[in-house]
VEXZAPA-977837 format. One line per 5 residues: for each residue x, y, z of C-alpha. Coordinates in steps of 0.02 Angstrom, whole numbers. Example, Ala and Ser with C-alpha at 12.3 -4.5 7.8 and 13.67 -1.06 7.14 Angstrom:
615,-225,390; 684,-53,357;
This chain:
-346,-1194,-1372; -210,-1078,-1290; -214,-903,-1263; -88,-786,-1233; -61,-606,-1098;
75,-516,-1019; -8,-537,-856; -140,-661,-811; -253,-604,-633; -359,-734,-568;
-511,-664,-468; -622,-509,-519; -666,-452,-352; -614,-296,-266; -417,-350,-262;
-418,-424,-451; -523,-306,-521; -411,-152,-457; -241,-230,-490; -280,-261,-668;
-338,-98,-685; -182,-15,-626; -69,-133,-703; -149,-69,-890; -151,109,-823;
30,57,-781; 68,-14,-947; 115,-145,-910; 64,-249,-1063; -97,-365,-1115;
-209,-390,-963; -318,-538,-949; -422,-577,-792; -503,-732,-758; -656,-778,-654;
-765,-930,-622; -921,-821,-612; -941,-642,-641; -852,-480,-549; -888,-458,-386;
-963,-624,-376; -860,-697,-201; -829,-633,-81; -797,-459,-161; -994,-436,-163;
-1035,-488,10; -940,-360,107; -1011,-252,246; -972,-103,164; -870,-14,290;
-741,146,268; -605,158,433; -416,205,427; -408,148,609; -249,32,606;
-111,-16,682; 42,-18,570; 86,133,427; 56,-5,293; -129,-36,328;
-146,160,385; -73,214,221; -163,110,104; -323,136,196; -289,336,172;
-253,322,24; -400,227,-52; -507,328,45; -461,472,-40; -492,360,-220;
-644,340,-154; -692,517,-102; -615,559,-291; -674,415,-398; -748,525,-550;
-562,600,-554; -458,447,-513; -548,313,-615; -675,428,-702; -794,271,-733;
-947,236,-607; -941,260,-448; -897,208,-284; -1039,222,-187; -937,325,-54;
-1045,399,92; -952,485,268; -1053,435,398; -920,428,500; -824,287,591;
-830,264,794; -747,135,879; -799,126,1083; -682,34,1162; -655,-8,1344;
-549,64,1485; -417,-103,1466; -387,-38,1279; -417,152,1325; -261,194,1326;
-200,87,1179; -339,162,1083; -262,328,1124; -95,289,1079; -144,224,897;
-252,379,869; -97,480,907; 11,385,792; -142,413,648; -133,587,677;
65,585,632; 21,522,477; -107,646,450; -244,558,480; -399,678,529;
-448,561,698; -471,600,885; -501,499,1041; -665,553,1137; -691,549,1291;
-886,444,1353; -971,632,1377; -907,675,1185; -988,528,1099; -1157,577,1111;
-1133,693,991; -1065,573,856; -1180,448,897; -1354,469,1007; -1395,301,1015;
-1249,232,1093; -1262,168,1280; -1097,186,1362; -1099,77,1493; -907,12,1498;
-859,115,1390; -694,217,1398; -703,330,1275; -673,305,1078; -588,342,929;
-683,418,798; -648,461,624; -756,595,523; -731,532,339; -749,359,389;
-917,285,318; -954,160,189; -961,142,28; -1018,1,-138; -880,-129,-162;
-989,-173,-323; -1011,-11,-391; -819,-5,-390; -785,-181,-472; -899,-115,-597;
-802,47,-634; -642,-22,-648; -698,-150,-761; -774,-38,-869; -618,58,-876;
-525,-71,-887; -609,-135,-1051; -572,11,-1098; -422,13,-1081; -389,-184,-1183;
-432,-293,-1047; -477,-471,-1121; -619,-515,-964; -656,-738,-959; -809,-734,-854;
-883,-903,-786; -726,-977,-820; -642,-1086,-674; -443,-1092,-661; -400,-1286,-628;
-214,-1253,-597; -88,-1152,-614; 54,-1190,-727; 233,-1208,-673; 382,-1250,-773;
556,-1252,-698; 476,-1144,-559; 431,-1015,-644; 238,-980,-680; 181,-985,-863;
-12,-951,-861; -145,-1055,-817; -259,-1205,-859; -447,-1155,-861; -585,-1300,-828;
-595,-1386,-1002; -433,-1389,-1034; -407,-1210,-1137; -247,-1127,-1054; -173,-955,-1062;
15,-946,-1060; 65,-790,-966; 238,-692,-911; 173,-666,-746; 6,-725,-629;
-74,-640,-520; -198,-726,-378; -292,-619,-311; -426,-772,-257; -463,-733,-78;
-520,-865,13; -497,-975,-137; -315,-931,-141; -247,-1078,-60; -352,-1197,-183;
-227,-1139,-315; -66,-1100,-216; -47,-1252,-96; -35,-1403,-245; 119,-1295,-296;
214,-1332,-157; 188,-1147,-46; 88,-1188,120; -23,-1024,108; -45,-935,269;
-226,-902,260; -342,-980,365; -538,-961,326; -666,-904,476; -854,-878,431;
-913,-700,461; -1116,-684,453; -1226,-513,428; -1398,-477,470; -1501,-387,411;
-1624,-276,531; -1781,-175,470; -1814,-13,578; -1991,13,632; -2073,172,561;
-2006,317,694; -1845,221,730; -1705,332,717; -1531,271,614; -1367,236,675;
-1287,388,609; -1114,334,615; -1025,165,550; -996,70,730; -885,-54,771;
-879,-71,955; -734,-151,1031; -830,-183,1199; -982,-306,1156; -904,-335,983;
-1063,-294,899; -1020,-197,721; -1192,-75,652; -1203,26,511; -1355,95,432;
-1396,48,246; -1526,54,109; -1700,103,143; -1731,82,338; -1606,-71,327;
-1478,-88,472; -1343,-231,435; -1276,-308,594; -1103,-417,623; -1076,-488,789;
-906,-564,800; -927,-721,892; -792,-831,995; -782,-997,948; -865,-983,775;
-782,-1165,663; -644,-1132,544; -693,-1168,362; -560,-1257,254; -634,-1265,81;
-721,-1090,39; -863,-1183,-43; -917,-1258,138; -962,-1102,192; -1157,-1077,170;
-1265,-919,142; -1392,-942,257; -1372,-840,438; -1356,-988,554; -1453,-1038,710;
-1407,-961,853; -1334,-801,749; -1503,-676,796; -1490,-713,968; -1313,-680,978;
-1327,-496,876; -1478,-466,973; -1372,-478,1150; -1256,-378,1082; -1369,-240,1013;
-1450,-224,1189; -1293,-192,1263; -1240,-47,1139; -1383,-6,1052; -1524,-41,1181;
-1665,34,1047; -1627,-60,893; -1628,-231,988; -1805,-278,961; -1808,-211,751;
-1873,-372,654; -1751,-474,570; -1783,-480,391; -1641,-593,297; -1431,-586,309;
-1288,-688,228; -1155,-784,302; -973,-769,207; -777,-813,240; -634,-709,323;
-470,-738,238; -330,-702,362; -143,-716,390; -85,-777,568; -41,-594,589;
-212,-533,505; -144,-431,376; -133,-470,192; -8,-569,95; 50,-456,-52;
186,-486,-180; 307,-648,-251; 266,-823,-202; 424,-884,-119; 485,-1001,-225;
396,-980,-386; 449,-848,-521; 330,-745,-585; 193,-785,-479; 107,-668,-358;
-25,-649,-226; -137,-522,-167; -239,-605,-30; -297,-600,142; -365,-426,137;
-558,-486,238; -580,-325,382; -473,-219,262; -502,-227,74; -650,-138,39;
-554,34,58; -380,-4,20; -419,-89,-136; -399,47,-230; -234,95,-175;
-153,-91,-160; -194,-120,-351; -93,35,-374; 36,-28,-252; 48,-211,-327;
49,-129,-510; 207,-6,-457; 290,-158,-378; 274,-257,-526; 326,-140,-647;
480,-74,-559; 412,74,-512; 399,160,-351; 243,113,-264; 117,262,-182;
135,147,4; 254,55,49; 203,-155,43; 362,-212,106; 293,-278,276;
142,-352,192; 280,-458,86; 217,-662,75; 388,-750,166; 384,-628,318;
300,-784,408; 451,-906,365; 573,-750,436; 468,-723,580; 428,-552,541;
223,-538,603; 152,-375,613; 102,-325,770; -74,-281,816; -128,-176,949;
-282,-241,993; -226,-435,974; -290,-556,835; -445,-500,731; -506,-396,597;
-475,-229,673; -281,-266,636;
């Protein structure tokens, strides 16, 4: 049986889900997205939730702006669901070695218009009570930062996207995709059906390289396990009230449902995954100890709150940790979105956009150039000021 689209996306997380959206609000043709399970299903569902324009380089501080404002707008920008957005606000402590870096990127924010300030220890109190400060320098905070439902937004733009024509193959499992004379020309789905396609799209995350690397394009994404837990304040307990990620003891807090409090302590060390599937759910031994070490060092009075579950997931990321975004070198008509763990969540809705301009030959809302897939083979890394890691 063979099926026919304009565009074929494979993956309906956060980056699928949004791309194929755009590319119909685009009109760009017949849409079809493909997924071995349901939307939202990867690694899409197990995201920590957090809201932060705190970047390095315009790319990542543009499309973080502007999805943030999608996602303070949804009911007028995708007019279907919601996306869960809250503004806690975002604080990032950092010590006095990156003081002054920290300054220096909140003053480059602020020329771009983002609404950010640096504050000095005696001003943090006042964001957040609960923080100890011991080593720390000062911090840049962000007042619409928060967090916000990465399935509530899957959910909208697949609604809309329905809507809209889109032909949705759930619980279906891409095999391959299929090349002729180098160009892509759809894809083979597990029991042999295939859809011929003008263009694919894999937007796959940490399942990207499954697809890409039999086709002869040694994908730059390497897979790290990243593990939350999940923390149950005691009746009396005061919340974080801002989304935390402290650059100091490395110890990331944000408050969630209920009197939940989710917990990611980024750990040294921690085993690089290379098949996606290898990575288990279960929080692994040794994890509570490690968030609880942290938490007394930041957040002294949530140390002690009883552990009541957590997940463990992947990080897909570049050498350079920022996304891979447009033409696979060396194959017509075949794209990639990936690499987007520590920034998706709230630039999704603006790199669908993006990707769906860029296809389409229209002029995109941020420029993606620098996120382009063969700027490893030219040597062209994006810099990071605060070194290797998810805070880009």
């Amino acid at each position: 049986m063979t099926a026919t689209c304009d565009i074929c996306v494979i993956g309906a997380g956060l980056v699928g889900s949004s791309t194929a959206n755009a590319l119909l609000r685009a009109g760009a043709g017949s849409v079809t997205v493909v997924d071995r399970a349901h939307p939202g299903d990867g690694d899409s569902g197990l995201t920590f939730g957090m809201v932060r324009r705190h970047y390095t380089n315009p790319v990542l501080i543009g499309l973080s702006m502007l999805g943030t404002e999608i996602l303070i707008h949804w009911d007028e920008e995708v007019g279907v669901g919601a996306s869960g957005y809250v503004p806690t606000g975002y604080l990032l402590p950092v010590p006095e070695r990156l003081a002054d870096v920290c300054r220096g990127q909140v003053e480059r924010q602020r020329g771009l218009g983002l609404d950010t300030r640096f504050l000095a220890p005696d001003e943090i109190g006042a964001v957040e009570p609960l923080l100890a400060l011991d080593d720390v320098a000062g911090a840049a905070y962000e007042p619409a930062g928060g967090v916000c439902d990465a399935r509530q937004m899957i959910a909208g733009w697949t609604m809309d996207s329905l809507a809209r024509g889109l032909d949705l193959r759930q619980e279906r499992a891409v095999e391959e995709v299929l090349v002729v004379d180098g160009r892509a020309v759809g894809v083979r789905l597990a029991g042999g059906e295939e859809i011929h396609a003008g263009r694919v799209v894999v937007a796959t995350g940490g399942w990207s390289g499954e697809l890409l690397d039999p086709l002869g394009w040694e994908t730059p994404i390497a897979l790290s396990r990243i593990q939350v837990a999940v923390l149950r304040l005691d009746p009396g307990q005061p919340a974080p009230a801002a989304v935390t990620s402290d650059a100091v003891s490395n110890v990331v807090v944000r408050a969630a449902a209920g009197r939940d409090l989710w917990v990611v302590a980024y750990q040294a060390g921690t085993p690089e995954i290379h098949v996606r599937d290898d990575c288990q759910r279960p929080l692994l031994a040794g994890y509570e100890e490690a968030i609880r070490t942290a938490l007394a060092a930041r957040f002294p009075s949530l140390a002690a709150q009883p552990l009541v579950g957590g997940w463990g997931g992947a990080y897909d990321h570049t050498p350079d940790w920022h996304p891979v975004v447009g033409p696979v070198p060396g194959i017509e008509d075949l794209w990639v979105c990936a690499g987007w763990s520590g920034h998706g969540l709230k630039s999704t809705p603006a790199i669908g956009r993006a990707l769906a301009a860029v296809m389409t030959g229209a002029e995109p809302p941020v420029d993606i150039a620098a996120l382009a897939p063969d700027r490893f083979a030219r040597g062209e890394l994006n810099p990071l000021a605060y070194g290797p890691g998810a805070r880009a």
